[in-house]
Biopython code that builds the backbone (N, CA, C, O; Angstrom):
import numpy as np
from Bio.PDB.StructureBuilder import StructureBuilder

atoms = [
    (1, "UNK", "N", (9.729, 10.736, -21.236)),
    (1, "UNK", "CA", (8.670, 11.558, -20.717)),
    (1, "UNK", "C", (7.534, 10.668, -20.234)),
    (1, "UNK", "O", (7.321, 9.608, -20.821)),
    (2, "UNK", "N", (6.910, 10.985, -19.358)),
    (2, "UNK", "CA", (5.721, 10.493, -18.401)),
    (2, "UNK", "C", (4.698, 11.153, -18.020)),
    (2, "UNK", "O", (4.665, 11.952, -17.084)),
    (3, "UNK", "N", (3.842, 10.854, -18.714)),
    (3, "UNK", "CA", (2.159, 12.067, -18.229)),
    (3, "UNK", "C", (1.287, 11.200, -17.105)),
    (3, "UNK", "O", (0.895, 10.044, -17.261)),
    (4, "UNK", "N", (1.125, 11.861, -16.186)),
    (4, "UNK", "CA", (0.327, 11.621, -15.482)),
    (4, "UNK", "C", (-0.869, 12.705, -15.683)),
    (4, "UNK", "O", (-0.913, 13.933, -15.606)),
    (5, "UNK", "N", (-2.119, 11.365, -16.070)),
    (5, "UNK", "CA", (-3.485, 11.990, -15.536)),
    (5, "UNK", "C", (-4.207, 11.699, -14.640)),
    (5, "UNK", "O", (-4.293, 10.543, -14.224)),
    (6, "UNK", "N", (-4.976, 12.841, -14.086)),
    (6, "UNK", "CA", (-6.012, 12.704, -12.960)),
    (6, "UNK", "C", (-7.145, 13.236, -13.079)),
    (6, "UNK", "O", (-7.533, 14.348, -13.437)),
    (7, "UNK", "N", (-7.685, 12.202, -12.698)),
    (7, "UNK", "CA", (-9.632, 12.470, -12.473)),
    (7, "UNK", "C", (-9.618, 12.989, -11.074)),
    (7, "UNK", "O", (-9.042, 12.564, -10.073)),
    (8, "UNK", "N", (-10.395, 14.013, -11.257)),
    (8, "UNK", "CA", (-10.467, 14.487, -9.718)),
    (8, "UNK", "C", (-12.076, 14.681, -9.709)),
    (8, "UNK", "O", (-12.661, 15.394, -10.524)),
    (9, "UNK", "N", (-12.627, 14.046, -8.813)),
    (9, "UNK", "CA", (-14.220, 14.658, -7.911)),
    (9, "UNK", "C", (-14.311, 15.203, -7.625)),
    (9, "UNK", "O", (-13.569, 15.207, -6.642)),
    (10, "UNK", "N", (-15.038, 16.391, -7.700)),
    (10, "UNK", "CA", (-15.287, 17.563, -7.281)),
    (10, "UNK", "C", (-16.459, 17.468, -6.212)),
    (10, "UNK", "O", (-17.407, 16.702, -6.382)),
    (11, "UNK", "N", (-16.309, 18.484, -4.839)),
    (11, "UNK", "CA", (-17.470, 18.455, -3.847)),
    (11, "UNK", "C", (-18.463, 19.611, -4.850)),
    (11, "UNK", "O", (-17.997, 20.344, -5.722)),
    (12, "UNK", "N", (-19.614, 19.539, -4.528)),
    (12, "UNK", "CA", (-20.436, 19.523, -5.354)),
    (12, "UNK", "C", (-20.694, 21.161, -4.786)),
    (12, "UNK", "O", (-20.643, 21.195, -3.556)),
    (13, "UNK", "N", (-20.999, 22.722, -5.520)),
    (13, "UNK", "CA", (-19.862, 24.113, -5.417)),
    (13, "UNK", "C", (-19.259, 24.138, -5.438)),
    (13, "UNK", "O", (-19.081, 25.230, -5.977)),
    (14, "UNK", "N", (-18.079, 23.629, -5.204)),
    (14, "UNK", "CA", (-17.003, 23.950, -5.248)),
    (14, "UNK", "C", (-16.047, 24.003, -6.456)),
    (14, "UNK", "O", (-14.888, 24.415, -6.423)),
    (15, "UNK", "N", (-16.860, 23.415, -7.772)),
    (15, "UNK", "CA", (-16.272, 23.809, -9.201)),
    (15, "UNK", "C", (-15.715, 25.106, -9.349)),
    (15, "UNK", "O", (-14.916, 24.918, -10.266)),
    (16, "UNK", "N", (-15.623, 26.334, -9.024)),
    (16, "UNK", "CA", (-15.133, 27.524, -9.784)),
    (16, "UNK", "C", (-13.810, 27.666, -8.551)),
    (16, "UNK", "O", (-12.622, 27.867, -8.805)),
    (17, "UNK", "N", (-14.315, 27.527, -7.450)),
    (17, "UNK", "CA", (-12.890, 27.352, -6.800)),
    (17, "UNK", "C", (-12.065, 26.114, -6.710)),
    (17, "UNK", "O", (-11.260, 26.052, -5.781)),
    (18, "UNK", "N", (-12.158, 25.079, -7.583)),
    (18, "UNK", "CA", (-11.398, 24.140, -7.798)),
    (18, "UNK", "C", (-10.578, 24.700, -8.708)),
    (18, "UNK", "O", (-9.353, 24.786, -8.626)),
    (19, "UNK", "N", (-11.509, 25.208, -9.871)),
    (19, "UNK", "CA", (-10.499, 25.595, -10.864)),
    (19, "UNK", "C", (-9.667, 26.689, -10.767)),
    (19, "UNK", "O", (-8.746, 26.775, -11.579)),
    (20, "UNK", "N", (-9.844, 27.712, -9.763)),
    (20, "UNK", "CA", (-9.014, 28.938, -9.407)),
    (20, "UNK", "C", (-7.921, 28.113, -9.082)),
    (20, "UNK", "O", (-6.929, 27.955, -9.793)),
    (21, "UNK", "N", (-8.245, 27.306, -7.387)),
    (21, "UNK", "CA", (-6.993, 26.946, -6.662)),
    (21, "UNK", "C", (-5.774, 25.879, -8.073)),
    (21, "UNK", "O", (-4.603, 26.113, -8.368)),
    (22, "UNK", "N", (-6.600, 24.903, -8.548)),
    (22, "UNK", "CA", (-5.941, 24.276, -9.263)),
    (22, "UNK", "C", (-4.988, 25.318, -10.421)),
    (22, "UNK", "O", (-3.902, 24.874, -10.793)),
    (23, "UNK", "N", (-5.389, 26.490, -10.868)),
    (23, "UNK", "CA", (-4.554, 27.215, -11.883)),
    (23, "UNK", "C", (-3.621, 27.620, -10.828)),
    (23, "UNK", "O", (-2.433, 27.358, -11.021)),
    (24, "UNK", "N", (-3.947, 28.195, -9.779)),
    (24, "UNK", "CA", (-2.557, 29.197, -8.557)),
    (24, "UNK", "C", (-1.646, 28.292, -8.793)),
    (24, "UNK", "O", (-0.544, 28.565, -9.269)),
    (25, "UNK", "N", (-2.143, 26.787, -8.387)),
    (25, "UNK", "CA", (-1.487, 25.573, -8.044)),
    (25, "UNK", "C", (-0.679, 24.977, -9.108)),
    (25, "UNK", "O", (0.194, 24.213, -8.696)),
    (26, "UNK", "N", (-0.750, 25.127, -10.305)),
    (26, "UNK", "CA", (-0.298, 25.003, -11.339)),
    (26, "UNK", "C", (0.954, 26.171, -11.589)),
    (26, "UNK", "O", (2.173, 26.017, -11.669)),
    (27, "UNK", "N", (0.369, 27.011, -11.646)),
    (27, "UNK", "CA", (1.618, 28.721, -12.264)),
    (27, "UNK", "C", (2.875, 28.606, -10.580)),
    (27, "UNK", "O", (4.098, 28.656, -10.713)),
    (28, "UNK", "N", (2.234, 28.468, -9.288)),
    (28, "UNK", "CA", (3.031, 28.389, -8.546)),
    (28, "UNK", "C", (3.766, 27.380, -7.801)),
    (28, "UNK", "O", (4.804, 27.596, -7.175)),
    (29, "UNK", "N", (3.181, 26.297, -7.903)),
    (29, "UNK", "CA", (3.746, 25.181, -7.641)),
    (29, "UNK", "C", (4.293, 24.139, -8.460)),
    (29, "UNK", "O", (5.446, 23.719, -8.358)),
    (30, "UNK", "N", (3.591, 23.811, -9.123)),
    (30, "UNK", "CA", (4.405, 23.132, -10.296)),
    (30, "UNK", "C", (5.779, 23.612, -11.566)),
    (30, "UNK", "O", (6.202, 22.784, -12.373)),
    (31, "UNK", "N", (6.339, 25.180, -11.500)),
    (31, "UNK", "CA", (7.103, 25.320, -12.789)),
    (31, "UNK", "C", (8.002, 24.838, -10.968)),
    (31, "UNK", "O", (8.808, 24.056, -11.472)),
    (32, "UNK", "N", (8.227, 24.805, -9.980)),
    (32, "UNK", "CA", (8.963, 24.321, -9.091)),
    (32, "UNK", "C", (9.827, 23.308, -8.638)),
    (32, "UNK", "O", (10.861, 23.354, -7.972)),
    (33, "UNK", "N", (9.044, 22.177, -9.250)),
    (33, "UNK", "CA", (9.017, 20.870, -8.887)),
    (33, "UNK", "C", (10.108, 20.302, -10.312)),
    (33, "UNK", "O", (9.717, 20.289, -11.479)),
    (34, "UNK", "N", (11.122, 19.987, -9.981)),
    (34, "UNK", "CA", (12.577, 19.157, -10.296)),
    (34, "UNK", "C", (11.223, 17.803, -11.417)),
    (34, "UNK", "O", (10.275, 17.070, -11.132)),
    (35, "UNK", "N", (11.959, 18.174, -12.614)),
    (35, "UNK", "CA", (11.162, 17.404, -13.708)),
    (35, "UNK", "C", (9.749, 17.237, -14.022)),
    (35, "UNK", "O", (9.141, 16.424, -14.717)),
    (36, "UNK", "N", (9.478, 18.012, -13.472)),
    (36, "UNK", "CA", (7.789, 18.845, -14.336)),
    (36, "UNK", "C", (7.836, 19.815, -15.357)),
    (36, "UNK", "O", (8.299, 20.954, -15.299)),
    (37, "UNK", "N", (7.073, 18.975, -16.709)),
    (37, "UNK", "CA", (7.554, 19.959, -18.355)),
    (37, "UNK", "C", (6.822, 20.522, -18.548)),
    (37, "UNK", "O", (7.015, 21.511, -19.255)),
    (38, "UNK", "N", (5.356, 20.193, -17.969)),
    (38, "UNK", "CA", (4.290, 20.938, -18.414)),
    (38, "UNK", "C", (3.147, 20.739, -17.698)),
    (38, "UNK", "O", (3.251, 19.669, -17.097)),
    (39, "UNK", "N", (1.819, 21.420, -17.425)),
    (39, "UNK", "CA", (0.307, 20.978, -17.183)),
    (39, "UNK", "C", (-0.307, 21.606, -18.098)),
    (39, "UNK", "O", (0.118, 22.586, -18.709)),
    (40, "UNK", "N", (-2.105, 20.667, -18.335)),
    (40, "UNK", "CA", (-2.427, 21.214, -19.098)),
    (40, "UNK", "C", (-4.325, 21.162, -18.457)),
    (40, "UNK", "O", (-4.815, 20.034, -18.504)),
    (41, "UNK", "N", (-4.943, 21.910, -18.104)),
    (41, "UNK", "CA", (-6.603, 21.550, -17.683)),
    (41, "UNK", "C", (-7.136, 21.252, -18.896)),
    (41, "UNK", "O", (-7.201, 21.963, -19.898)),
    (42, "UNK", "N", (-7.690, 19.618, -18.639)),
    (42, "UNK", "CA", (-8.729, 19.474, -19.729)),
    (42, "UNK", "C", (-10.381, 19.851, -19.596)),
    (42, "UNK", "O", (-11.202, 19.896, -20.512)),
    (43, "UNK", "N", (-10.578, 20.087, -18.251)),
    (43, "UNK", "CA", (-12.152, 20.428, -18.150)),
    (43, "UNK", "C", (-12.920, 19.271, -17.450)),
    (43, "UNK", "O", (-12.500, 18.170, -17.091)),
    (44, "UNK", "N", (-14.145, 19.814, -17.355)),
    (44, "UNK", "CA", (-15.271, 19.012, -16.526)),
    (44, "UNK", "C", (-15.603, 17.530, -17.756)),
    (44, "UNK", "O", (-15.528, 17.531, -18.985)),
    (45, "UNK", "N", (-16.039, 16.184, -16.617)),
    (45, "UNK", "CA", (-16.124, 15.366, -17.948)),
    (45, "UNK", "C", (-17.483, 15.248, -18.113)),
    (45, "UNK", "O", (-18.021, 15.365, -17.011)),
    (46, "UNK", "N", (-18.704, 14.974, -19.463)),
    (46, "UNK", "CA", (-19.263, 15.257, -19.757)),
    (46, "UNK", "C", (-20.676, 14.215, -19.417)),
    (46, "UNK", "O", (-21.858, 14.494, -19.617)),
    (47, "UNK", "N", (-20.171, 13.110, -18.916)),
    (47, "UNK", "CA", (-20.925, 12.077, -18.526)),
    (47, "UNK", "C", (-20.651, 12.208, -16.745)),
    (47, "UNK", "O", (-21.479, 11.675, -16.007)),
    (48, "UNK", "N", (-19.984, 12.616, -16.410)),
    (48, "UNK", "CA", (-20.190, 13.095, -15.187)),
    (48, "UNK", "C", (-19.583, 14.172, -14.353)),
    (48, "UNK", "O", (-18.558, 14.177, -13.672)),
    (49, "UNK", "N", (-20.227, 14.820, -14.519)),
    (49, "UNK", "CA", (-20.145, 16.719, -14.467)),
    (49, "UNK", "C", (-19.223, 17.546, -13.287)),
    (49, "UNK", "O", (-18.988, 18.755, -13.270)),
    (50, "UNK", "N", (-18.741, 16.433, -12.234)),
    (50, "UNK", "CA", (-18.305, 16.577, -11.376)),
    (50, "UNK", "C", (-16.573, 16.183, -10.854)),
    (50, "UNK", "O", (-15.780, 16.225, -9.914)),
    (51, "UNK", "N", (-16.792, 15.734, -12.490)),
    (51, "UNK", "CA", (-15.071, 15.175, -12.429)),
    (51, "UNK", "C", (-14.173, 16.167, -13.392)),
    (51, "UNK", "O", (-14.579, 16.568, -14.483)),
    (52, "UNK", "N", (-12.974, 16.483, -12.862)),
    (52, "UNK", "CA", (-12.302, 17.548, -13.648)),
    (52, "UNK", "C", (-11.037, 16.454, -14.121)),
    (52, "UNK", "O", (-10.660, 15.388, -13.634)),
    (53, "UNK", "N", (-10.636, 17.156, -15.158)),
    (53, "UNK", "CA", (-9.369, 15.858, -15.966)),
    (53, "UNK", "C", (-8.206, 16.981, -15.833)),
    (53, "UNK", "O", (-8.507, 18.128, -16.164)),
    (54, "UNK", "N", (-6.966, 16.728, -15.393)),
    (54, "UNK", "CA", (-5.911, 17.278, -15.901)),
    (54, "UNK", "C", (-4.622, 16.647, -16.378)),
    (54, "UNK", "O", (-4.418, 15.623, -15.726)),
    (55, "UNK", "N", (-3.612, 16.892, -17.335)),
    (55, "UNK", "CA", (-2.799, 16.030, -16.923)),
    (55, "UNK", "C", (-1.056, 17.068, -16.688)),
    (55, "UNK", "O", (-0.824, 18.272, -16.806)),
    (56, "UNK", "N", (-0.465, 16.290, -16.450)),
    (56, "UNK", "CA", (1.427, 16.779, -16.313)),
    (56, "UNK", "C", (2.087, 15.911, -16.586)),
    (56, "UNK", "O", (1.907, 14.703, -16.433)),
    (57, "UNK", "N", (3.292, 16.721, -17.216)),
    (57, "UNK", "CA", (4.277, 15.988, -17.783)),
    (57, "UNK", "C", (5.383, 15.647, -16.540)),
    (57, "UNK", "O", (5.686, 16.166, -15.466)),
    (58, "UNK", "N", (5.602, 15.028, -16.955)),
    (58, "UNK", "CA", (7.032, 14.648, -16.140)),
    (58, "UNK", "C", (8.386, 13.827, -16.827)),
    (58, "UNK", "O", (8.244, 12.823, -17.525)),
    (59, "UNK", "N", (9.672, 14.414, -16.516)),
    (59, "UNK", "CA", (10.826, 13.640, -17.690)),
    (59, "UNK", "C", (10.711, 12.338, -17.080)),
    (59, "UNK", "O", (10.983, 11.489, -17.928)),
    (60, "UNK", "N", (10.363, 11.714, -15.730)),
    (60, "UNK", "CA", (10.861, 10.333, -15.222)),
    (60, "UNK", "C", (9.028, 10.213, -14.460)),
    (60, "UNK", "O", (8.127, 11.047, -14.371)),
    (61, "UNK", "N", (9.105, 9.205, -14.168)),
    (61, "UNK", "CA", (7.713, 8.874, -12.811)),
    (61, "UNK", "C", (8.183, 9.095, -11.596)),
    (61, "UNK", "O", (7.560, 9.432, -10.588)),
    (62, "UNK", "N", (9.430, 8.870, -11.752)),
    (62, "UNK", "CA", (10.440, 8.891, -10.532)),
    (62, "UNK", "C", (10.385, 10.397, -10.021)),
    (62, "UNK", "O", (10.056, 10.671, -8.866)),
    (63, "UNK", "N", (10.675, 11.197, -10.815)),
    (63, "UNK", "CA", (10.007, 12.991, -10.304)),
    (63, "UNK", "C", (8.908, 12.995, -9.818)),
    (63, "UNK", "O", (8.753, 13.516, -8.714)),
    (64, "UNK", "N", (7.638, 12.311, -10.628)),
    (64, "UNK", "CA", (6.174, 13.109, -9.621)),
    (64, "UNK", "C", (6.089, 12.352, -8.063)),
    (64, "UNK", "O", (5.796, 12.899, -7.000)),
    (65, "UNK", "N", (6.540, 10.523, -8.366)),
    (65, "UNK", "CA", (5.742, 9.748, -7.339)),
    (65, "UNK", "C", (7.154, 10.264, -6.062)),
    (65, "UNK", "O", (6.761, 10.724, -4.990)),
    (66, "UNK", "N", (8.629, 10.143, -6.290)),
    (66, "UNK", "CA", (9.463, 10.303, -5.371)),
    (66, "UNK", "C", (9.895, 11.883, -5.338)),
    (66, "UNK", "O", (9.673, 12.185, -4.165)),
    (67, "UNK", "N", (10.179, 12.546, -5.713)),
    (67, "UNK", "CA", (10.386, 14.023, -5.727)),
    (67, "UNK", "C", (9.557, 14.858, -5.610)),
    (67, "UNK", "O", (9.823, 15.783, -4.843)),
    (68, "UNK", "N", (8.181, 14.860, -6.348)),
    (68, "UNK", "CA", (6.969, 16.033, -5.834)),
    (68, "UNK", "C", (6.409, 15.467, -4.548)),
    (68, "UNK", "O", (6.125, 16.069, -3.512)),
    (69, "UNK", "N", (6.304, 14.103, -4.852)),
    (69, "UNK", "CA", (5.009, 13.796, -4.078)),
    (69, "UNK", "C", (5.986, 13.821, -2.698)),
    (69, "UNK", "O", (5.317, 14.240, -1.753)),
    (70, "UNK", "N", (7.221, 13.530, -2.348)),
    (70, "UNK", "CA", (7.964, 13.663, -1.077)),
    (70, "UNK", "C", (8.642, 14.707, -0.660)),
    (70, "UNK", "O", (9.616, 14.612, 0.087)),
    (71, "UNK", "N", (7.836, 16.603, -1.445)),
    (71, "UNK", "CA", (8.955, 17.195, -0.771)),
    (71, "UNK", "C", (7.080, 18.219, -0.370)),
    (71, "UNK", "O", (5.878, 17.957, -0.423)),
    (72, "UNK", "N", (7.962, 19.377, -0.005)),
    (72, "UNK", "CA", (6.776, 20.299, 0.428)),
    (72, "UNK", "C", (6.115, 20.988, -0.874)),
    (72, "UNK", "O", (5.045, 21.479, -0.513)),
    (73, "UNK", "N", (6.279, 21.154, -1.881)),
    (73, "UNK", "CA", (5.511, 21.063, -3.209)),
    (73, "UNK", "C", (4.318, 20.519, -2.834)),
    (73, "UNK", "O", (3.342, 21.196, -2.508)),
    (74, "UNK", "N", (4.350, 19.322, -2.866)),
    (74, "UNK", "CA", (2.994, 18.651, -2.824)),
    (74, "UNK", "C", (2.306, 18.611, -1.527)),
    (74, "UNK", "O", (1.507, 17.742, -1.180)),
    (75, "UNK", "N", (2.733, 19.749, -0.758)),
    (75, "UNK", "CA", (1.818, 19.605, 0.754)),
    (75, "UNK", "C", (1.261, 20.984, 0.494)),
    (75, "UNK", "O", (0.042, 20.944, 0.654)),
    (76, "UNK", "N", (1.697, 22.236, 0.142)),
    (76, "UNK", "CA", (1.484, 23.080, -0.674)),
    (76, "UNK", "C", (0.200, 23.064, -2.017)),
    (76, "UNK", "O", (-0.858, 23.693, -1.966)),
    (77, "UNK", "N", (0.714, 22.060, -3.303)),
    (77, "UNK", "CA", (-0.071, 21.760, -4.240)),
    (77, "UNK", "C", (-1.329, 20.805, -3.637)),
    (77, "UNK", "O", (-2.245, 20.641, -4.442)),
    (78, "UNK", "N", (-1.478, 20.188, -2.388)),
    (78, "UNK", "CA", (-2.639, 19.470, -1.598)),
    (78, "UNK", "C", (-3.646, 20.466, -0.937)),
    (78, "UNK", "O", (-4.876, 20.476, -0.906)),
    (79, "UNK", "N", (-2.502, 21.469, -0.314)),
    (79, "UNK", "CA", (-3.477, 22.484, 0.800)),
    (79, "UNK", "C", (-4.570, 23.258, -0.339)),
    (79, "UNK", "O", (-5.700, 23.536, 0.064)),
    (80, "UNK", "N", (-4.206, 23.558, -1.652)),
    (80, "UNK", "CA", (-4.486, 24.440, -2.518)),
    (80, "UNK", "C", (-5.923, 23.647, -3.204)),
    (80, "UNK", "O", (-7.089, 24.003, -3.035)),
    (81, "UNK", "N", (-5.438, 22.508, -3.996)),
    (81, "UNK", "CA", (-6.754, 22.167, -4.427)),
    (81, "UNK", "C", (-7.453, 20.590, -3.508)),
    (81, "UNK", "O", (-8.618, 20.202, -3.602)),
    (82, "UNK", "N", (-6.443, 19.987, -2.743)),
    (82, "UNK", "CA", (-7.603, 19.086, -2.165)),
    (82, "UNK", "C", (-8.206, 19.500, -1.289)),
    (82, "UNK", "O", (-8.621, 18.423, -0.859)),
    (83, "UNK", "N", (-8.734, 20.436, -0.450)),
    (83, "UNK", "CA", (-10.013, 21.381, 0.316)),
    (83, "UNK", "C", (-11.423, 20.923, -0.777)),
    (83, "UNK", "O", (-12.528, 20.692, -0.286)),
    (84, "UNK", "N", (-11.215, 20.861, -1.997)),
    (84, "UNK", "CA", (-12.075, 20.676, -3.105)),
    (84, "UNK", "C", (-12.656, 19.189, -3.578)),
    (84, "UNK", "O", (-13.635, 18.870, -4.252)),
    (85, "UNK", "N", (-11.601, 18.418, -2.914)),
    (85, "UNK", "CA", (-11.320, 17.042, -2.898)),
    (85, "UNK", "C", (-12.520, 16.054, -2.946)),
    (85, "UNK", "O", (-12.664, 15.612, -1.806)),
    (86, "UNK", "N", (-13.867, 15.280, -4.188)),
    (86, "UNK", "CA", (-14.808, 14.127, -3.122)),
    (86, "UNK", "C", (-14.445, 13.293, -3.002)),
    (86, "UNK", "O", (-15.377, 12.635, -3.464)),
    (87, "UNK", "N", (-13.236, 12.098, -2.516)),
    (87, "UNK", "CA", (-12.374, 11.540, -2.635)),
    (87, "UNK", "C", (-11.206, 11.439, -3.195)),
    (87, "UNK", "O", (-10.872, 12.370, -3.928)),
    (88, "UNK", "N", (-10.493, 10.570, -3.054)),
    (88, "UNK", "CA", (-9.080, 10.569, -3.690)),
    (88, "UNK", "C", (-9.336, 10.780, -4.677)),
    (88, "UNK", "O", (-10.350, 10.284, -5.168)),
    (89, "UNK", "N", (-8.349, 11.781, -5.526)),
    (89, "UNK", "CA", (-8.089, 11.454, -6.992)),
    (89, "UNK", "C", (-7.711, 9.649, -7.888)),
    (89, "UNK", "O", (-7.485, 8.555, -7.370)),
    (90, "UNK", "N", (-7.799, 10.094, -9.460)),
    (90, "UNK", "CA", (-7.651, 8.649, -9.998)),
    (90, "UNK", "C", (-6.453, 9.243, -10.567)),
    (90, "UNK", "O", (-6.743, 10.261, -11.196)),
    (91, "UNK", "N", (-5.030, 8.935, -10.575)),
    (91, "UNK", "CA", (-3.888, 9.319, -11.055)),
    (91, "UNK", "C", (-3.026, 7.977, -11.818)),
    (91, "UNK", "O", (-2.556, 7.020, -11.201)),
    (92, "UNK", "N", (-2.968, 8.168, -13.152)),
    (92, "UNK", "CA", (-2.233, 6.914, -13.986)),
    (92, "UNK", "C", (-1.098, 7.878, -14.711)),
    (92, "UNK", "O", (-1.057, 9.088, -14.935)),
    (93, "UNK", "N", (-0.190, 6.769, -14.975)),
    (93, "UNK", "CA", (0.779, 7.049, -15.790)),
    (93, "UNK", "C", (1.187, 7.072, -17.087)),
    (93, "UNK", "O", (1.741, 5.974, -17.127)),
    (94, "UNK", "N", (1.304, 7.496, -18.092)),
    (94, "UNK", "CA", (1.724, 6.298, -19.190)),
    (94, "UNK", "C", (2.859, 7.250, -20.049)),
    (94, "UNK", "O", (3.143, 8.426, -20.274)),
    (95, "UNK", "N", (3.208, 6.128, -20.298)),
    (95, "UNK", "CA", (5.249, 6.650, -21.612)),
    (95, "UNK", "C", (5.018, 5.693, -22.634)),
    (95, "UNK", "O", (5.816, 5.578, -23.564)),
]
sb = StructureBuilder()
sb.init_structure("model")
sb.init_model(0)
sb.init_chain("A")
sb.init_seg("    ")
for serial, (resi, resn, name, xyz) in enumerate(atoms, 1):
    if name == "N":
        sb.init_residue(resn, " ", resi, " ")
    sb.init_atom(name, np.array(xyz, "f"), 0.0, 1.0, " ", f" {name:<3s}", serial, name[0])
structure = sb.get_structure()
C-alpha cells in the first residue's frame, strides 16, 4: 500500500467550493480509478489557512502516477477541484 498526500493552495474564496468539488471528486471519481483503497480530507492547515491536506491510498504508486494520472479520471478529478488551484499541488508518497 502507498498513500499519497497533498497540500493543496487554495485561491483565496474559494475554500467552501474547494471542499464541495473535492468531496464530488472523491465519491465520483476516485471509487473508479483501478487501485484506489481509500481518501480521507484532513482539513485546512493551521499555520497557514489556505492550504487543505488530503490523502489516498493506493495498492501500488504505479496506480496513482501511471493509471489515474494517465487515463480520463484525472482530467475529470482536475476539471473538478483544480479551478480552485493557487499553484500546483505538493503530492508525496510513502509505504
Amino acid at each position: 500500500m502507498v498513500l499519497e498526500i497533498a497540500h493543496v493552495s487554495v485561491l483565496p474564496g474559494h475554500e467552501e467550493a474547494f471542499e464541495d468539488a473535492l468531496r464530488q471528486a472523491a465519491d465520483e471519481v476516485l471509487p473508479l480509478a483501478d487501485g484506489c483503497r481509500g481518501f480521507a480530507a484532513h482539513g485546512w492547515c493551521v499555520e497557514r489557512p489556505n492550504v487543505f491536506l488530503f490523502t489516498i491510498e493506493w495498492d501500488r504508486i504505479e496506480d496513482h502516477l501511471e493509471g489515474f494520472r494517465g487515463s480520463d479520471l484525472f482530467v475529470r478529478w482536475r476539471e473538478l477541484i483544480g479551478p480552485h488551484f493557487d499553484g500546483p499541488p505538493t503530492v508525496e508518497h510513502f509505504g
